[in-house]
Wavefront OBJ file of the C-alpha trace (Angstrom):
o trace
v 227.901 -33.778 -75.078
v 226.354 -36.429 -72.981
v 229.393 -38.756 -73.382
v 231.667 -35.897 -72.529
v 230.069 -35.176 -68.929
v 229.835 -39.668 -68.622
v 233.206 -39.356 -69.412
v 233.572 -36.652 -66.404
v 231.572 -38.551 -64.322
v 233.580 -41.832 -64.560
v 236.524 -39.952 -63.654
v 234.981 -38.442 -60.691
v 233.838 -42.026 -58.792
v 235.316 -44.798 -57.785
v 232.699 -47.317 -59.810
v 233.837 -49.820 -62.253
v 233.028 -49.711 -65.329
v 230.404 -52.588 -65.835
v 228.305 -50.298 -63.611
v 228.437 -47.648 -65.844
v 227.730 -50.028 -68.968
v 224.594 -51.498 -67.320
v 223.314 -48.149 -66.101
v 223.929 -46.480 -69.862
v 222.497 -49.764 -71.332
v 219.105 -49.971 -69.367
v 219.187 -45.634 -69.972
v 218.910 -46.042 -73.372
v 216.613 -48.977 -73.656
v 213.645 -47.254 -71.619
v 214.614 -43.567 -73.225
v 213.704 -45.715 -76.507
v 210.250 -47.178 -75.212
v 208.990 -44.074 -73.702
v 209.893 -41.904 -76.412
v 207.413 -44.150 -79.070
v 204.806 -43.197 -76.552
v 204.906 -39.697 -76.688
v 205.372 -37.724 -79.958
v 206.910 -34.912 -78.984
v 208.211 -34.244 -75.174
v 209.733 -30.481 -74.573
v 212.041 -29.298 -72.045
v 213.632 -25.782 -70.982
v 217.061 -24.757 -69.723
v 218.353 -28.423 -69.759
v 221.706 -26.738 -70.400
v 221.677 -25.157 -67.182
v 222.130 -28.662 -65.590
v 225.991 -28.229 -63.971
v 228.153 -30.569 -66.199
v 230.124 -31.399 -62.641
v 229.499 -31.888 -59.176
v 226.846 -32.969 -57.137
v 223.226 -32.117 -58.108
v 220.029 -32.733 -56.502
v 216.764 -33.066 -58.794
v 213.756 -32.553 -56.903
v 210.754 -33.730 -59.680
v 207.098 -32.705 -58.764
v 204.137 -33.014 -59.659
v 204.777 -36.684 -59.488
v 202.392 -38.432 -61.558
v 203.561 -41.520 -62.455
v 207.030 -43.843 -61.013
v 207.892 -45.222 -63.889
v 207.675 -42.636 -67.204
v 208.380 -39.488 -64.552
v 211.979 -40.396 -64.059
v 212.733 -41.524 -67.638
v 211.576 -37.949 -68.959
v 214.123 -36.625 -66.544
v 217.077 -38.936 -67.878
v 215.865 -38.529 -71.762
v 217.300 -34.605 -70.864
v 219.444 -34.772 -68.301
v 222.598 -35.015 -69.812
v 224.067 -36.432 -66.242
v 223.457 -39.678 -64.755
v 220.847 -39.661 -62.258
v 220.215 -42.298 -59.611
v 216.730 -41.888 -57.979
v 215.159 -42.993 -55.120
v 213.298 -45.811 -54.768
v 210.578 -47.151 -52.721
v 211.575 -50.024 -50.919
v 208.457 -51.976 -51.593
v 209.337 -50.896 -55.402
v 212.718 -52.455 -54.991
v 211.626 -56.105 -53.159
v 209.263 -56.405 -56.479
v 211.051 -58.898 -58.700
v 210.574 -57.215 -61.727
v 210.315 -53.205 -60.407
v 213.728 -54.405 -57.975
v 215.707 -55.796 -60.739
v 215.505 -52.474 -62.685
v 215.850 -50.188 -59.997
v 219.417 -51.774 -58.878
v 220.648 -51.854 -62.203
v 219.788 -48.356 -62.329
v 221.264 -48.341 -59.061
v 218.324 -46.887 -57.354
v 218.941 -45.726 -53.548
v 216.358 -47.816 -51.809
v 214.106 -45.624 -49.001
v 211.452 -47.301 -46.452
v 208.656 -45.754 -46.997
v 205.902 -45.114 -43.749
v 202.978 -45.831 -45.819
v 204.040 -48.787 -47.052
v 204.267 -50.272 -43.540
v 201.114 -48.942 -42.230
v 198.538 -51.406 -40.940
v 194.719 -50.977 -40.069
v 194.229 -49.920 -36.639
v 191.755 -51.838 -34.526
v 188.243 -50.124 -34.552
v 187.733 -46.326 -35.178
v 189.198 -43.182 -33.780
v 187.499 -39.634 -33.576
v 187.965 -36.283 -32.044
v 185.328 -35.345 -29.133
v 186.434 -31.905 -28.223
v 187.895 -30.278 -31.425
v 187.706 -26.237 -30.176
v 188.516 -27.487 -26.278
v 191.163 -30.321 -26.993
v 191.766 -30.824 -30.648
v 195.013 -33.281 -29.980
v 193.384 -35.774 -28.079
v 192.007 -39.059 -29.882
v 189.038 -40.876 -28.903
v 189.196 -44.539 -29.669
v 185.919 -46.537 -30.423
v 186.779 -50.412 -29.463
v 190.524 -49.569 -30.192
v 193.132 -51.023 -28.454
v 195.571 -48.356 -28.991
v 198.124 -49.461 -25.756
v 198.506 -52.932 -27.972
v 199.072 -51.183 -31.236
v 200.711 -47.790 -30.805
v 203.684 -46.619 -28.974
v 204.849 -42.869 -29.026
v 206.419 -42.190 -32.452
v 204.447 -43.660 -34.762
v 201.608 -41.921 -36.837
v 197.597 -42.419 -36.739
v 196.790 -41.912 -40.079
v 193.364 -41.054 -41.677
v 191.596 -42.489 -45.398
v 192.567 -41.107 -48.249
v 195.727 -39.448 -47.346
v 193.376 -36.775 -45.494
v 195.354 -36.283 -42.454
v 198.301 -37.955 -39.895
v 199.219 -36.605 -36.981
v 202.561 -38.424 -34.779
v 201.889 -40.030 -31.109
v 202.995 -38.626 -28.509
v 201.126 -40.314 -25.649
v 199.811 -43.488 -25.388
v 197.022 -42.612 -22.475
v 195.196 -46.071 -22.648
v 193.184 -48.860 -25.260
v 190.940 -46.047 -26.113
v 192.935 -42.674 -25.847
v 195.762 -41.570 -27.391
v 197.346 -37.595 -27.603
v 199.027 -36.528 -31.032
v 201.436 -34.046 -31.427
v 198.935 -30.926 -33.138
v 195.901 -30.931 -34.290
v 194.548 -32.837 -37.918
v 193.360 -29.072 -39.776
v 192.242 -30.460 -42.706
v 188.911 -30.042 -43.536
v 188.659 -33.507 -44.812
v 190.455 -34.908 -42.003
v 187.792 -32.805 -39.315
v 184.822 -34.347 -41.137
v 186.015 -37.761 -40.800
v 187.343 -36.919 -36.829
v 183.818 -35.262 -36.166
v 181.538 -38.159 -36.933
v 179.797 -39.879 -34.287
v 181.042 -43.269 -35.308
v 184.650 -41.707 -36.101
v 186.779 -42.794 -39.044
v 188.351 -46.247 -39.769
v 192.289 -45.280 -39.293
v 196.058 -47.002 -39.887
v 198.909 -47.085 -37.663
v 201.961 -45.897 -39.249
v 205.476 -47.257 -37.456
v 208.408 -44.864 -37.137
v 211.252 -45.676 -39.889
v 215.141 -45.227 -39.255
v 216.223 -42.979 -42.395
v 219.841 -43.310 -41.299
v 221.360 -45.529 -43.836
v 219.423 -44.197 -46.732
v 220.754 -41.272 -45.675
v 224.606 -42.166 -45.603
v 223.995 -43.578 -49.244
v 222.544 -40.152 -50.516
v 225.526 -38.225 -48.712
v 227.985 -40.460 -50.106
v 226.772 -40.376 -53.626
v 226.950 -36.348 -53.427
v 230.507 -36.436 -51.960
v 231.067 -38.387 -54.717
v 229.786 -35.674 -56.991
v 226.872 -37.779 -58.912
v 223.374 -36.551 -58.989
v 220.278 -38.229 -56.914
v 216.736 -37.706 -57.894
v 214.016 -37.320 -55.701
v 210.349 -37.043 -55.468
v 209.317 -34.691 -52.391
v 205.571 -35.839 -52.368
v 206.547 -39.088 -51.857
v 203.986 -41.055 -54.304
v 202.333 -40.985 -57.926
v 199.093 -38.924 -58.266
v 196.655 -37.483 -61.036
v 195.642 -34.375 -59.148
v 196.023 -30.960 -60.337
v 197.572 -29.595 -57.731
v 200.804 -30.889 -55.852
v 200.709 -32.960 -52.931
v 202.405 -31.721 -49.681
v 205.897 -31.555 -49.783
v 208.313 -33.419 -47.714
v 211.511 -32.424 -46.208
v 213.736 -35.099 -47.671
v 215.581 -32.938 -50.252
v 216.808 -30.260 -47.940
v 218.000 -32.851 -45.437
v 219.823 -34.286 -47.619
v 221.347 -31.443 -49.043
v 222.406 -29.714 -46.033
v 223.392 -33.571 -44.253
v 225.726 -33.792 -47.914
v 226.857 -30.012 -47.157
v 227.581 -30.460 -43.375
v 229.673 -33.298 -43.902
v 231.860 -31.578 -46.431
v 231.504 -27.658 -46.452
v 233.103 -27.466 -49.755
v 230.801 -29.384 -51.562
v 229.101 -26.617 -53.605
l 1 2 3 4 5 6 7 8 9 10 11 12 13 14 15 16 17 18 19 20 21 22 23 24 25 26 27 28 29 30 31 32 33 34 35 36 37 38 39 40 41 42 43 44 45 46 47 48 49 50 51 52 53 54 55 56 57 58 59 60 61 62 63 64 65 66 67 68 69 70 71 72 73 74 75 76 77 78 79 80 81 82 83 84 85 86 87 88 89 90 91 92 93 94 95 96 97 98 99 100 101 102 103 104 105 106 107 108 109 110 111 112 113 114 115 116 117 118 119 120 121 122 123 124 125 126 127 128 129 130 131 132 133 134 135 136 137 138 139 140 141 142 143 144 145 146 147 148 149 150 151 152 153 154 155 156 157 158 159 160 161 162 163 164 165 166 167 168 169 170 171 172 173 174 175 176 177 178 179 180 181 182 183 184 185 186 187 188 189 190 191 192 193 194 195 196 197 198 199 200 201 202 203 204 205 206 207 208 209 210 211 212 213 214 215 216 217 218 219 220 221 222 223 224 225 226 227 228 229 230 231 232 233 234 235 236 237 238 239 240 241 242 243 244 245 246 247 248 249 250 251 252 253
């Protein structure tokens, strides 16, 4: 069955077939190694995967980057090229695999965030919850409209949208979280990083073309690895793309 819909999917793309050989190779090699790892691994309505056509699996929880998206290909009976972080990809080792694999590379924001100078707080969080206090910052250096102020711990980021001098700076709404308003609230404020704004465009186009190409992309919406028990926040990515793939060709399915 699984040859039958490679079969389909050769037919269906305009890859040589080394590509495919390499891809199928390294598939079965890690499908091998995880599999003496775990002694039994179950899975439900894997025959509801469409045999053709474009498909779009969205895996979460996410708890780990490498064994999560080898569980998905030891019963996905498609190919399924996943996304990968870009600082994944530039690793020598983690790059190698992911192109053979031919992994869609995506800039991640927190992977280019840098420590901000000094510490940030809120002083008015009822009166004006938006507007960030800087303690020795030097925000007009570091931060342009667009980027991102974001807290420890994943608590809380908020994106600029003023730049009002070295030690003020206005953010688009308000930080809720209560972990984020305990670390705003402090009298000596929170240590913080500043996030730059990435251009998504050409990871984009690759996603877009790989659906209008009918093959199947795999994403992670909370955008990292975690061992909570309860899901991080979801990101967009996954509809974009699906409705970019769909607006681009309205017959895509």
């Amino acid at each position: 069955m699984a040859g039958e819909n490679f079969a389909n999917e050769r037919r269906g793309t305009n890859l040589d077939e080394e590509s495919f050989f390499i891809y199928d190779l390294f598939r079965m090699f890690w499908t091998r190694v995880v599999g003496l790892f775990f002694r039994e691994i179950a899975e439900r309505n894997a025959h509801l995967i469409p045999r053709t056509g474009p498909v779009i699996f969205v895996v979460a929880p996410h708890h780990n980057q490498f064994v999560d998206p080898v569980i998905l290909l030891m019963h996905a009976v498609r190919r399924v090229y996943f996304l990968v972080a870009a600082a994944s990809m530039r690793r020598r080792f983690i790059g190698f695999y992911g192109r053979c694999m031919r992994g869609i590379s995506v800039e991640r924001q927190q992977d280019l965030a840098k420590p901000g100078t000094g510490r940030i707080r809120v002083d008015d969080r009822y009166g004006e919850p938006t507007l960030i206090t800087g303690l020795d910052t030097r925000f007009t250096a570091e931060v342009k409209p667009g980027m991102k102020v974001a807290l420890p711990k994943g608590v809380g980021e908020a994106k600029v949208v003023e730049v009002v001098s070295d030690t003020q700076l206005r953010v688009a709404k308000e930080m809720k979280e209560l972990a984020a308003m305990e670390l705003l609230t402090r009298a000596e404020g929170t240590s913080f990083k500043v996030v730059p704004h990435v251009d998504q465009d050409e990871m984009y186009h690759s996603v877009y073309h790989r659906l209008n190409n009918g093959e199947c992309v795999g994403i992670f919406p909370e955008g990292g690895s975690h061992d909570r028990t309860e899901m991080l926040p979801l990101k967009a990515g996954a509809t974009i793309m699906a409705l970019g793939a769909t607006a681009a060709n309205p017959e895509l399915g």
